[in-house]
Backbone as CSV, one residue per row, in Angstrom:
resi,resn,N_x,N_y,N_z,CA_x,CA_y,CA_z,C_x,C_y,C_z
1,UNK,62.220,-79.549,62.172,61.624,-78.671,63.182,60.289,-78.142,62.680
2,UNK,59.268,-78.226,63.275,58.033,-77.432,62.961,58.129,-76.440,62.867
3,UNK,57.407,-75.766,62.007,56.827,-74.322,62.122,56.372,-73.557,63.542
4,UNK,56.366,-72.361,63.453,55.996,-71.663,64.755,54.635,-70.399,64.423
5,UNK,53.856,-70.469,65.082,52.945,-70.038,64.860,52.703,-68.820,65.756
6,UNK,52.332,-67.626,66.666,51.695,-67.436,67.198,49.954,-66.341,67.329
7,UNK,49.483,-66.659,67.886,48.404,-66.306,67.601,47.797,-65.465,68.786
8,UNK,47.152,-64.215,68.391,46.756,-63.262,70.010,45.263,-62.913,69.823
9,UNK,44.607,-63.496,71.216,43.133,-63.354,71.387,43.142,-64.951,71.165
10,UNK,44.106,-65.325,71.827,43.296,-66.786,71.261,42.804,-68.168,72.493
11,UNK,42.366,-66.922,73.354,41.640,-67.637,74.895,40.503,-68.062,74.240
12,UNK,39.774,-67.254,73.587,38.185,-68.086,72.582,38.204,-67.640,71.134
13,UNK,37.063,-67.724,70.625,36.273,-67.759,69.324,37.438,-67.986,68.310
14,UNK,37.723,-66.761,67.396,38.385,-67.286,66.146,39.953,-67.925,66.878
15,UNK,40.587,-66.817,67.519,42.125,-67.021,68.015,42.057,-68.593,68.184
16,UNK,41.094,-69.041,69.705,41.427,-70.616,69.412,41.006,-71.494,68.320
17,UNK,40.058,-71.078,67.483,39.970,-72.124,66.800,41.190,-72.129,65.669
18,UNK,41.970,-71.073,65.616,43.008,-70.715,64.488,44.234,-71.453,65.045
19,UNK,44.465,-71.690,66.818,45.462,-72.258,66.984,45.561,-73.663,67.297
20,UNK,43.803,-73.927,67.087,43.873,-75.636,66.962,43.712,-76.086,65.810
21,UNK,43.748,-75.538,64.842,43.586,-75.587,63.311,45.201,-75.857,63.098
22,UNK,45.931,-75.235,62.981,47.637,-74.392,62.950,48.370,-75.606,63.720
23,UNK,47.912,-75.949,65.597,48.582,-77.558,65.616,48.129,-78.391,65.027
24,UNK,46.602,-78.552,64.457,46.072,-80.022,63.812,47.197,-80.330,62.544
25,UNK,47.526,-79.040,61.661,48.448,-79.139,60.945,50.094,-78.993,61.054
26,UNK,50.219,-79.303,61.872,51.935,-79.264,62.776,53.183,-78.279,63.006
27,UNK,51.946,-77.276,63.340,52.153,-76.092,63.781,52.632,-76.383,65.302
28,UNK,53.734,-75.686,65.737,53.971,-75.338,67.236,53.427,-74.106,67.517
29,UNK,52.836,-73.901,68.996,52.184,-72.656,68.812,52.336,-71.884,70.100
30,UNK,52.765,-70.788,70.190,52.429,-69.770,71.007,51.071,-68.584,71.241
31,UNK,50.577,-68.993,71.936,49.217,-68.782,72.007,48.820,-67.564,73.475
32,UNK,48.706,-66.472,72.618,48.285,-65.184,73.611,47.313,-64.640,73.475
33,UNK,46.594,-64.497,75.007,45.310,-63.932,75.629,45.151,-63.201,77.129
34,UNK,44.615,-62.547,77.250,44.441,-61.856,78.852,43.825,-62.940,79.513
35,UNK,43.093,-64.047,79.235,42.089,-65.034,80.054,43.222,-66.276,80.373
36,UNK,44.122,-66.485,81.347,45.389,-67.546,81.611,44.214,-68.570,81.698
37,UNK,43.429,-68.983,82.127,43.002,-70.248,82.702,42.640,-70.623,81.052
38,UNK,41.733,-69.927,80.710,41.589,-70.467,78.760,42.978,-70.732,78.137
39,UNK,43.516,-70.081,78.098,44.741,-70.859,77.055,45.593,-71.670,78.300
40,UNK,45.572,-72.344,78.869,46.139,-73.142,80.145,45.453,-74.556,79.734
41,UNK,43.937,-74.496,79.287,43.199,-75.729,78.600,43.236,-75.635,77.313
42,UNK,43.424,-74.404,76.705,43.624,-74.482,75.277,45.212,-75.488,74.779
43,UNK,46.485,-74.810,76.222,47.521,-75.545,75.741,47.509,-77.161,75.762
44,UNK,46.683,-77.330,76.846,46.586,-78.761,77.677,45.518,-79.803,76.300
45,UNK,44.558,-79.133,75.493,43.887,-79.622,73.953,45.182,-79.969,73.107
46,UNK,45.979,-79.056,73.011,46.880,-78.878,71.667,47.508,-80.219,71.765
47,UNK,48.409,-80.027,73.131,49.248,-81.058,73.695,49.041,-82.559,73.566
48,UNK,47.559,-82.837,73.864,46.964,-84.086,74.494,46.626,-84.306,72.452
49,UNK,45.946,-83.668,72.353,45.065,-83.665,71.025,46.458,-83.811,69.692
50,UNK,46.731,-83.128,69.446,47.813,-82.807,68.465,49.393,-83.674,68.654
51,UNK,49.803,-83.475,69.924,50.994,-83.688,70.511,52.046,-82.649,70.027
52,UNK,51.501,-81.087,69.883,52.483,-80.201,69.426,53.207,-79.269,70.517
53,UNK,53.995,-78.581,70.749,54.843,-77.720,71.873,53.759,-76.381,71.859
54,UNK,53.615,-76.202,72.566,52.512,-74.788,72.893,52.962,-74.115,73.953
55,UNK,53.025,-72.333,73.829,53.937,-72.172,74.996,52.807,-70.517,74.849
56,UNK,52.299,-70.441,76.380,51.040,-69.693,76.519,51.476,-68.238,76.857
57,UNK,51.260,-67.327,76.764,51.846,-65.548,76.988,50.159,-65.320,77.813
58,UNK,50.113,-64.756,78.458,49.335,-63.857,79.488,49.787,-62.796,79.089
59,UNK,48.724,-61.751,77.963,49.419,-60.485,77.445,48.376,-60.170,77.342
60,UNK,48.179,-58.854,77.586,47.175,-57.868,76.938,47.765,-56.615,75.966
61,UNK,47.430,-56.956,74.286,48.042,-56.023,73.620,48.040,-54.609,73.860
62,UNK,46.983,-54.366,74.326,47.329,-52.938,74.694,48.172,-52.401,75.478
63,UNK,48.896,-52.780,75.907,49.802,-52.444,76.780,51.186,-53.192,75.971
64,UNK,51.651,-51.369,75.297,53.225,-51.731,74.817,54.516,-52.438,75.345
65,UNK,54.513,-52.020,76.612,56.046,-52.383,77.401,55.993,-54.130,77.732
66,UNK,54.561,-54.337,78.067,54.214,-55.795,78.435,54.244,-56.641,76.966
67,UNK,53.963,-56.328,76.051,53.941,-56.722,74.800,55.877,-57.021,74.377
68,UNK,56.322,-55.715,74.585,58.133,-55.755,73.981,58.645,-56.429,75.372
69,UNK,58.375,-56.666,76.737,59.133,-57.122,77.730,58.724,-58.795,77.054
70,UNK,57.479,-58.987,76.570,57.488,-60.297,76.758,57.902,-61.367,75.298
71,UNK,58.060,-60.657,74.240,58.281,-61.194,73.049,59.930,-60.834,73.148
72,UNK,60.535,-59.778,73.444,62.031,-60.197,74.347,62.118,-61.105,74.913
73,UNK,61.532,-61.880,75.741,61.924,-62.672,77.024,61.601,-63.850,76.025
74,UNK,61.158,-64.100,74.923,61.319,-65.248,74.327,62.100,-66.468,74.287
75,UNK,61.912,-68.054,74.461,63.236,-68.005,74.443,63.730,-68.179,73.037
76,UNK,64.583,-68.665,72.935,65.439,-68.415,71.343,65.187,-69.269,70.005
77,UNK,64.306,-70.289,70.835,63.663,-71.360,70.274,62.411,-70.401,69.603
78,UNK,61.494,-70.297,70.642,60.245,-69.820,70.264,60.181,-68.421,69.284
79,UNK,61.256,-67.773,69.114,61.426,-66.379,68.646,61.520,-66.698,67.146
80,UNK,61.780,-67.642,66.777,61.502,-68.237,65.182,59.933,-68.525,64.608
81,UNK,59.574,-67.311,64.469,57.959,-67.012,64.382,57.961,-67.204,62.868
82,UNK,56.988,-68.201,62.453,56.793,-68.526,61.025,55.467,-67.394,60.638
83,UNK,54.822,-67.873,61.516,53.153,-67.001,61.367,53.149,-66.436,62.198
84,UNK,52.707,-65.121,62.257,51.765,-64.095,63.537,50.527,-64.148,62.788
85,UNK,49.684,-64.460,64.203,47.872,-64.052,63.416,47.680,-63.145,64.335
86,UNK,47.263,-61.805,63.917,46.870,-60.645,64.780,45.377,-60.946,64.948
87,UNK,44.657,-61.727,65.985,44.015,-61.721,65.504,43.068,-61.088,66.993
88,UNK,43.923,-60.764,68.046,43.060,-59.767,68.898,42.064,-58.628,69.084
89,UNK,41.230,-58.554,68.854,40.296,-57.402,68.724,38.595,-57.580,69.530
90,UNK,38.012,-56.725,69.246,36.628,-56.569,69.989,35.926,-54.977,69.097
91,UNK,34.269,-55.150,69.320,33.668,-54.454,69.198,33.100,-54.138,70.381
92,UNK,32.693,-53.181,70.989,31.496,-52.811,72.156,31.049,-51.289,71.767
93,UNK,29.821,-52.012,71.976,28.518,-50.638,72.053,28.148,-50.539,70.822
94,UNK,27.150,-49.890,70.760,26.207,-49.354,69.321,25.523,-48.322,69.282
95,UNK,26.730,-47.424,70.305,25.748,-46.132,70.467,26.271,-45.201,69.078
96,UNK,25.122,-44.098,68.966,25.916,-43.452,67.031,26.664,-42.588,68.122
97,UNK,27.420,-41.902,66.917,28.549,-41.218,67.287,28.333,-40.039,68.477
98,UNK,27.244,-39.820,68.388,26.401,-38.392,69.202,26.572,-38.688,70.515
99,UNK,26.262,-39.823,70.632,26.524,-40.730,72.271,27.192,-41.219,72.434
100,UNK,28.282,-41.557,71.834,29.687,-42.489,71.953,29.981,-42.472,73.361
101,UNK,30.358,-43.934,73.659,31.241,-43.998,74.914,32.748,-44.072,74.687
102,UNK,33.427,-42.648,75.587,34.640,-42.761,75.372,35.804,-44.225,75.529
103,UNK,34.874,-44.828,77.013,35.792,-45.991,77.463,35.054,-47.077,76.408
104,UNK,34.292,-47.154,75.410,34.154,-48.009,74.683,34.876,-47.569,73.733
105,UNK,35.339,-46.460,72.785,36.524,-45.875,71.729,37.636,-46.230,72.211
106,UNK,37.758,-45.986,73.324,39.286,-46.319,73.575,39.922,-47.850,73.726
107,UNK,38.902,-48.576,74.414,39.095,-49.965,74.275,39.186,-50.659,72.603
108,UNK,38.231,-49.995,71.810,38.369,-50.653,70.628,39.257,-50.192,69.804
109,UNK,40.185,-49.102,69.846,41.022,-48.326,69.321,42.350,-49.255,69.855
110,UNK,42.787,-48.732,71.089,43.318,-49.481,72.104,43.702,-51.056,71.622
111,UNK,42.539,-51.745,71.271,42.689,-53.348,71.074,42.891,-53.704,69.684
112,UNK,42.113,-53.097,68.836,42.233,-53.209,67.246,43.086,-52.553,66.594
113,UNK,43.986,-51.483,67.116,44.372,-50.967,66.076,45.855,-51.125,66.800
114,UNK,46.154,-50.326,67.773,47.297,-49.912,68.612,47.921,-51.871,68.958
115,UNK,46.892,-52.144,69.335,47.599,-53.673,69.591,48.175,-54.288,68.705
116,UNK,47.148,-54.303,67.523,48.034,-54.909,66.029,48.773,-54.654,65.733
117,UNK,49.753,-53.035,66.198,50.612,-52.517,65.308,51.402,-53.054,66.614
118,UNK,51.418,-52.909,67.972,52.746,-52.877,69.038,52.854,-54.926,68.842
119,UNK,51.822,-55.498,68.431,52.474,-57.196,68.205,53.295,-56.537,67.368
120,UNK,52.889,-56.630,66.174,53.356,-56.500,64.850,55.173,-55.564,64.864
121,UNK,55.030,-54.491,65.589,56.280,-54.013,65.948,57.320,-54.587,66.573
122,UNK,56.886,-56.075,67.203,57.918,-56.549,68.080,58.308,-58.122,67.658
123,UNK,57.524,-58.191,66.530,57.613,-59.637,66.324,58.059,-59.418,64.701
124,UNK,57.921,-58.600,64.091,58.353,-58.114,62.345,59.470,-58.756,62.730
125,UNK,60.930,-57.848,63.565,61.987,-57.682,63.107,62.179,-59.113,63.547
126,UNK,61.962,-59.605,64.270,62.200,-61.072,64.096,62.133,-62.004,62.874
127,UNK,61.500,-61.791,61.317,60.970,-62.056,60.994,62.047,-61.448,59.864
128,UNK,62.229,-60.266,59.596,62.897,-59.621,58.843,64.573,-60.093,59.051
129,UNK,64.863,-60.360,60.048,66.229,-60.394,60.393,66.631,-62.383,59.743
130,UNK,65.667,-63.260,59.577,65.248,-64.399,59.281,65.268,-64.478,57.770
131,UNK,64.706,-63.142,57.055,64.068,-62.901,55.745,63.319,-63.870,55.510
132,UNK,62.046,-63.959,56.328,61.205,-64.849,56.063,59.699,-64.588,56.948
133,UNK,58.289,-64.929,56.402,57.021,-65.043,57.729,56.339,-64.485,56.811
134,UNK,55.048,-64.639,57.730,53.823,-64.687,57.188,52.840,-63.966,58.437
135,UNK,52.326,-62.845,58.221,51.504,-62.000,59.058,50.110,-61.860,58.454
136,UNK,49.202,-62.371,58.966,47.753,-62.753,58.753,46.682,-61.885,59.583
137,UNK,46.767,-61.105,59.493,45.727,-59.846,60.086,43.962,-60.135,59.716
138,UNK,43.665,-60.303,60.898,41.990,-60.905,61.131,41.465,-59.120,61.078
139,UNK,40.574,-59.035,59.962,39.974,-57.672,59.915,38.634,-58.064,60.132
140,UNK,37.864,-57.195,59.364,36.058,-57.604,59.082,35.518,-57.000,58.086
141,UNK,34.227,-57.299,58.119,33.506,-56.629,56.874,33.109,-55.427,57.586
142,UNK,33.156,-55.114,58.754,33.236,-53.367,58.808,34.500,-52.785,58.797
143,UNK,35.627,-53.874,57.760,37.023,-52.921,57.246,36.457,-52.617,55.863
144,UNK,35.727,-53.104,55.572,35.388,-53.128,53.763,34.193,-52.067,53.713
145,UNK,32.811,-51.394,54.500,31.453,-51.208,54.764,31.847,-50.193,56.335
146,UNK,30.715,-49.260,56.346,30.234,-48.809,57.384,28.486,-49.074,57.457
147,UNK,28.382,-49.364,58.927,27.029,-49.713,59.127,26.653,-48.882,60.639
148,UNK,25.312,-48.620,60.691,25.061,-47.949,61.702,25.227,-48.728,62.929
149,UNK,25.570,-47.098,64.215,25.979,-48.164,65.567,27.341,-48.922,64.865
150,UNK,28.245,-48.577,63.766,29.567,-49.665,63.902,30.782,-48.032,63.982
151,UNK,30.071,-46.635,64.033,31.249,-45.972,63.883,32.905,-46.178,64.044
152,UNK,32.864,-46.247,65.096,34.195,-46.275,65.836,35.050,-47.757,65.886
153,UNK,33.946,-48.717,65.580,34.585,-50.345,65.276,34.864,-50.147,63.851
154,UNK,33.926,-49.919,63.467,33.883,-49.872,61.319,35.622,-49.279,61.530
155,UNK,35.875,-47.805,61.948,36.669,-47.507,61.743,38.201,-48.050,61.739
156,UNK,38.068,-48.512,63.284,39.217,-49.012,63.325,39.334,-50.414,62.525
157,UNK,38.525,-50.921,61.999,38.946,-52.026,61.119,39.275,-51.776,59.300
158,UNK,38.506,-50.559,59.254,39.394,-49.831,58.199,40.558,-49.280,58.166
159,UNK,40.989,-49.275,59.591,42.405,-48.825,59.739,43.212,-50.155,59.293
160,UNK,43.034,-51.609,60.341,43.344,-52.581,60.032,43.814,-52.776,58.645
161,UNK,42.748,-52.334,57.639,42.666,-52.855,55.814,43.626,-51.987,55.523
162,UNK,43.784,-50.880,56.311,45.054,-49.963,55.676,46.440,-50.092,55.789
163,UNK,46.575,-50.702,57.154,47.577,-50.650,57.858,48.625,-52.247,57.215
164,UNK,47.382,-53.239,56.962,47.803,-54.436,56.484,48.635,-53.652,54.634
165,UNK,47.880,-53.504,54.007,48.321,-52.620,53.115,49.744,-52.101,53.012
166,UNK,49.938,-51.022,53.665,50.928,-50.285,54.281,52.143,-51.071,54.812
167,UNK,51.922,-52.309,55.417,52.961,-53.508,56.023,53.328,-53.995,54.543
168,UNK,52.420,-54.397,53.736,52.824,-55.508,53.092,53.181,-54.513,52.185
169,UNK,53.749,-53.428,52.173,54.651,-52.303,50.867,56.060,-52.724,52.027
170,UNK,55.970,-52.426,53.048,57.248,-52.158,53.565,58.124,-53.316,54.172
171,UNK,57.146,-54.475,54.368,57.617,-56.147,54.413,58.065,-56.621,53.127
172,UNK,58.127,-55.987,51.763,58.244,-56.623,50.581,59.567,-57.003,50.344
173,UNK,60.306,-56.284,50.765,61.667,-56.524,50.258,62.468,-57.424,51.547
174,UNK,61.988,-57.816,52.644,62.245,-58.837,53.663,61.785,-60.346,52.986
175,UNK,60.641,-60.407,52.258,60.492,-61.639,51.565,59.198,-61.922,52.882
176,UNK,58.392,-61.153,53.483,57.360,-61.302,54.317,56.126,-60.618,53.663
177,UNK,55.123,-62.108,53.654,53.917,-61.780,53.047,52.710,-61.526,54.578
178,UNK,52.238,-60.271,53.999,50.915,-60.080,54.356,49.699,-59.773,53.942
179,UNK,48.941,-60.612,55.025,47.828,-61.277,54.485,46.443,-60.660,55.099
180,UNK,44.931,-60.691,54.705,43.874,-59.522,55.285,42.862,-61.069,55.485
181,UNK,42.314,-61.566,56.807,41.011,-62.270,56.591,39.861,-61.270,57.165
182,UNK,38.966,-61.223,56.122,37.949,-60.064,56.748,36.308,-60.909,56.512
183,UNK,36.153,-61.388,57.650,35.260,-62.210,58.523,33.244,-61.371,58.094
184,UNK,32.600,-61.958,57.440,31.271,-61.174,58.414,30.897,-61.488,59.511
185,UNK,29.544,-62.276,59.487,29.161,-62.247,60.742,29.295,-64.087,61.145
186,UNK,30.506,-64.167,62.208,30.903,-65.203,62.458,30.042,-65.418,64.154
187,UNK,29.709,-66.517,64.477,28.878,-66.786,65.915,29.556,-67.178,66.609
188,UNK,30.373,-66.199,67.520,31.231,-66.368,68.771,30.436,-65.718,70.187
189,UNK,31.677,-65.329,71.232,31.119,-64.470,72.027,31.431,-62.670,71.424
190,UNK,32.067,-62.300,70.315,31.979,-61.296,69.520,30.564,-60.697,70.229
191,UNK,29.772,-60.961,69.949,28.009,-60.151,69.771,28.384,-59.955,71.525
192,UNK,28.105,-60.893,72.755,27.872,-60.911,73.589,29.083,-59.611,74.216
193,UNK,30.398,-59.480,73.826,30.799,-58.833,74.144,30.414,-56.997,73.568
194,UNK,29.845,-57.116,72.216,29.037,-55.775,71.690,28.329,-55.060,72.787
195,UNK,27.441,-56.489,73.426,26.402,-55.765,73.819,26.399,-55.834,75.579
196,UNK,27.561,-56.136,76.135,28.702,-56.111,77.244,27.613,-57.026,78.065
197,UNK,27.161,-58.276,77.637,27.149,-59.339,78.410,25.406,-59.850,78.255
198,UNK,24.531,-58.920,77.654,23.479,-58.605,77.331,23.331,-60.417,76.495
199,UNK,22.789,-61.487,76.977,22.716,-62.381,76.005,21.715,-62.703,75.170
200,UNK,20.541,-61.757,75.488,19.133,-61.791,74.665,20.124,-61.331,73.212
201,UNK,20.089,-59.800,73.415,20.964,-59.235,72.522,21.681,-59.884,71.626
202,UNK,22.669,-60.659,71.690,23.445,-61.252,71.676,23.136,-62.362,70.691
203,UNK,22.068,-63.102,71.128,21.519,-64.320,70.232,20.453,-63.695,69.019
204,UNK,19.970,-62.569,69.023,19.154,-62.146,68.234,19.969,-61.801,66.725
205,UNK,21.294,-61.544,66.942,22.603,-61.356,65.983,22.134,-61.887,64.900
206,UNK,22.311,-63.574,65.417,21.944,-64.593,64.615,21.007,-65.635,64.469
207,UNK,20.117,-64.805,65.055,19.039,-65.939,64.396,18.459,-65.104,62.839
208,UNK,17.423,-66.755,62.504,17.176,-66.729,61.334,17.810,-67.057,60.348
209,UNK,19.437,-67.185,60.445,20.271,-67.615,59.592,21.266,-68.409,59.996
210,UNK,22.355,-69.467,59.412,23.230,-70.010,59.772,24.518,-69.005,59.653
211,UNK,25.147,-68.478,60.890,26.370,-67.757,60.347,27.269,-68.691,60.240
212,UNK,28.726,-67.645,59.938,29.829,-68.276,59.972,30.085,-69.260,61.447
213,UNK,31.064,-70.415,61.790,31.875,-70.819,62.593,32.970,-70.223,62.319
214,UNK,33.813,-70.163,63.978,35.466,-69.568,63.981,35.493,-70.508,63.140
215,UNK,35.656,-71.835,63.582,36.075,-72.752,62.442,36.202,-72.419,61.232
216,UNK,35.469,-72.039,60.350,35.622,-71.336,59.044,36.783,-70.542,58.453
217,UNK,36.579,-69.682,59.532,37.546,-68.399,59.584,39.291,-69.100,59.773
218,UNK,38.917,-70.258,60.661,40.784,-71.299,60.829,41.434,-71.573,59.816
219,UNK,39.864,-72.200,58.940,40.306,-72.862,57.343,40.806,-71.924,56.713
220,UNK,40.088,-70.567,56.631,40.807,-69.604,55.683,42.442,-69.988,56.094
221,UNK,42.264,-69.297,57.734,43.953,-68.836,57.793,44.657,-70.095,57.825
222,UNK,44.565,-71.519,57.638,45.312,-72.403,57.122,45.428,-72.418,55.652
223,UNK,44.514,-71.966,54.793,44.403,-71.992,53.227,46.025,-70.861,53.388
224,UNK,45.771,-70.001,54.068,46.897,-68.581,53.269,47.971,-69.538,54.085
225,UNK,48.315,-69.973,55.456,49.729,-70.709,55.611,50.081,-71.641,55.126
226,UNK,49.367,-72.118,54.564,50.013,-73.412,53.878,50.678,-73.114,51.784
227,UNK,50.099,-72.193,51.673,50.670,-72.155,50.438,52.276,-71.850,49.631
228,UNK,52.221,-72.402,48.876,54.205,-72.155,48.553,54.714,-70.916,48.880
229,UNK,55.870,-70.441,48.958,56.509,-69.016,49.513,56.315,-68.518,48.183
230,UNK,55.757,-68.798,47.138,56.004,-67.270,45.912,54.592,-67.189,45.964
231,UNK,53.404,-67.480,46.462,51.746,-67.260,46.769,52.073,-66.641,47.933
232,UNK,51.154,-65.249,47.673,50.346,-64.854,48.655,48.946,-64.550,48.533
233,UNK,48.215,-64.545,49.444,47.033,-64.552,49.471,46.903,-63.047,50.410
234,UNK,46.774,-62.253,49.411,46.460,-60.835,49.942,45.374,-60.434,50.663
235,UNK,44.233,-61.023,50.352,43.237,-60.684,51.255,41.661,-61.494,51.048
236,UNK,41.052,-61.866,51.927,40.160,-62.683,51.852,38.966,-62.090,52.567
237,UNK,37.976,-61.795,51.942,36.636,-61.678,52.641,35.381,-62.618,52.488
238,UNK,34.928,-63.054,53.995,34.407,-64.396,53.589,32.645,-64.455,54.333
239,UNK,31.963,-64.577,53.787,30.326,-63.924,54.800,29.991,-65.668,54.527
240,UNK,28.674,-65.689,55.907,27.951,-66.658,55.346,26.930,-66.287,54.456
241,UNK,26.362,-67.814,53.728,25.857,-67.772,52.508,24.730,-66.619,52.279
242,UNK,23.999,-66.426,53.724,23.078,-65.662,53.607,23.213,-64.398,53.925
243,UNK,24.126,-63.978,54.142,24.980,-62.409,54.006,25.085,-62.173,52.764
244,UNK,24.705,-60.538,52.740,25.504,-59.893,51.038,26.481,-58.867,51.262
245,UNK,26.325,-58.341,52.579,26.585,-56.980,52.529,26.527,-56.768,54.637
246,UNK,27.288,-55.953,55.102,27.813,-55.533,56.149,26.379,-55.796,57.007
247,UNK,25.138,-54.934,56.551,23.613,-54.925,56.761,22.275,-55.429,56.193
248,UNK,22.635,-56.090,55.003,21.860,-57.096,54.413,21.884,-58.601,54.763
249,UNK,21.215,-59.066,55.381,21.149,-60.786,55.890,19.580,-61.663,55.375
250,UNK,19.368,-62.510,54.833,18.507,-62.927,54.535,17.789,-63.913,55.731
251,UNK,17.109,-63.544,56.963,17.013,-63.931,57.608,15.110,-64.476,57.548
252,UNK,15.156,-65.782,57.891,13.768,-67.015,57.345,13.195,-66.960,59.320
């Protein structure tokens, strides 16, 4: 029987490229996003491409009851979760704290922090009751750094670095490793959503330099699933070459 994977946010950027990475390597995958028509072609890639079982959730983490109604309704097959990749999240806005938008705090609070923990709450004991899995929490380098305009994102991804922390004291004695990938600046729709659709904005991110690909970020999280059960790979922070630092970029 294959492994079971599932992965949330993974309608685009890192999520899918992590869950076509995860079937390339013969992973079965359950694959959750708010966007149905994206993971509907994401399942229809896996399938055609891979030939692996992919079974799609229409979830938005923020919302607890929809999260525990639907990882209940599992069926009994799919509830044998080898990997969770938390890897749902978003940044928006860059206003400093003086101007903060509330409905931009709450969305990123809401999505990064509260979501990671209500997956993570409903899919552990599955996991624990197994004595076995692997939880791979997608952070960033504003979990490691604060940078201006990142208040309220910086933060909650320092929550992330804590919270992963905090799991992997209280997963220890289940025989469940957790794991931190903390990303810099990778070229998705990430930026475009910062700057809520703004695409000048958006492309200015990265020019001058080659950033990361999700792709990149897949390889990591196949490097930490694939390794023997007495390795863990506690935490990984990974920039492109011309990154040093959260706000330093060597840009030509």
């Amino acid at each position: 029987m294959n492994k079971i994977a599932l992965v949330t946010g993974a309608s685009a950027g890192i999520g899918e490229a992590c869950a076509l990475k995860l079937a390339e390597n013969g992973f079965d995958l359950i694959i959750a996003g708010r966007r149905l028509e994206n993971l509907e072609n994401l399942a229809k890639k896996i399938k055609e491409k891979f030939n692996k079982e992919v079974l799609s959730l229409c979830l938005d983490v923020r919302n607890y009851e929809d999260v525990e109604q639907t990882i209940n309704a599992l069926p009994e097959k799919w509830k044998n979760i080898d990997v969770l990749v938390n890897n749902a999240g978003l940044a928006v806005g860059v206003s400093p704290i003086e101007q903060g938008i509330i409905d931009d705090w709450d969305r990123m609070i809401d999505t990064n922090v509260k979501g990671l923990l209500y997956v993570t709450r409903c899919v552990s004991p599955l996991m624990t009751a197994r004595k076995k899995g692997l939880i791979v929490n997608i952070s960033s380098i504003a979990g490691k750094e604060a940078y201006p305009g990142g208040n309220v994102y910086c933060g909650t991804k320092h929550a992330v670095e804590a919270i992963t922390k905090g799991m992997r004291i209280d997963l220890l004695p289940h025989n469940i490793r957790v794991s931190s990938i903390a990303p810099g600046m990778v070229e998705t729709e990430f930026s475009l959503v910062r700057f809520k659709g703004d695409e000048n904005k958006a492309e200015q991110v990265y020019e001058g330099f080659i950033p990361l690909k999700a792709e990149d970020i897949a390889d990591s999280l196949l490097f930490i699933a694939t390794r023997p059960e007495h390795v863990s790979i506690n935490d990984i922070l990974i920039m492109p070459s011309a990154q040093a630092s959260a706000r330093d970029v060597n840009r030509k």
